[in-house]
C-alpha positions in Angstrom: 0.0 0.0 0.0 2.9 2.3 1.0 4.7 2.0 -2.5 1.1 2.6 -4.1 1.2 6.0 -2.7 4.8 6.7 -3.7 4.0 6.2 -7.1 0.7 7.8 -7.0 2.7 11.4 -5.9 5.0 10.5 -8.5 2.9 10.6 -10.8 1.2 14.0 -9.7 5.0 15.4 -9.7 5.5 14.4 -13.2 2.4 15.4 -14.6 2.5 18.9 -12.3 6.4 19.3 -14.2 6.2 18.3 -17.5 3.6 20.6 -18.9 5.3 23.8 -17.2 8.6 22.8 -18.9 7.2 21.9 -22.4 7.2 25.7 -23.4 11.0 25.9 -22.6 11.8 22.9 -24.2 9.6 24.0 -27.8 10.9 27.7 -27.6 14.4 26.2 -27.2 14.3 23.6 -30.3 13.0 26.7 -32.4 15.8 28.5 -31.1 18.0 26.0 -32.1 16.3 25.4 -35.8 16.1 29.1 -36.6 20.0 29.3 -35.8 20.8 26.8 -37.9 18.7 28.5 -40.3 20.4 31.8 -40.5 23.8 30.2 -40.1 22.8 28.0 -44.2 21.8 31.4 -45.4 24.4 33.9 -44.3 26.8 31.4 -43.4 29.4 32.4 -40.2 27.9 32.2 -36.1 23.9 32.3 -37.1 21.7 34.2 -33.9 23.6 32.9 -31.4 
């Protein structure tokens, strides 16, 4: 019963986590494909 709760509040923390990280991890893959973007076009260091 005891490890039934663990996991339960696991759970809770993962799914309280992962959707208040997801806009950091989108905004920092199009960070990363518009970089790589401008450094094809213009060549040299890109945005960043």
């Amino acid at each position: 019963m005891r490890m039934t709760l663990w996991k339960a509040l696991a759970a809770l923390m993962i799914i309280a986590t992962v959707p208040a990280c997801a806009p950091l991890l989108i905004g920092g893959g199009a960070a990363v494909v518009a970089d790589e973007a401008v450094e094809q076009d213009e060549g040299g260091d890109g945005l960043f």
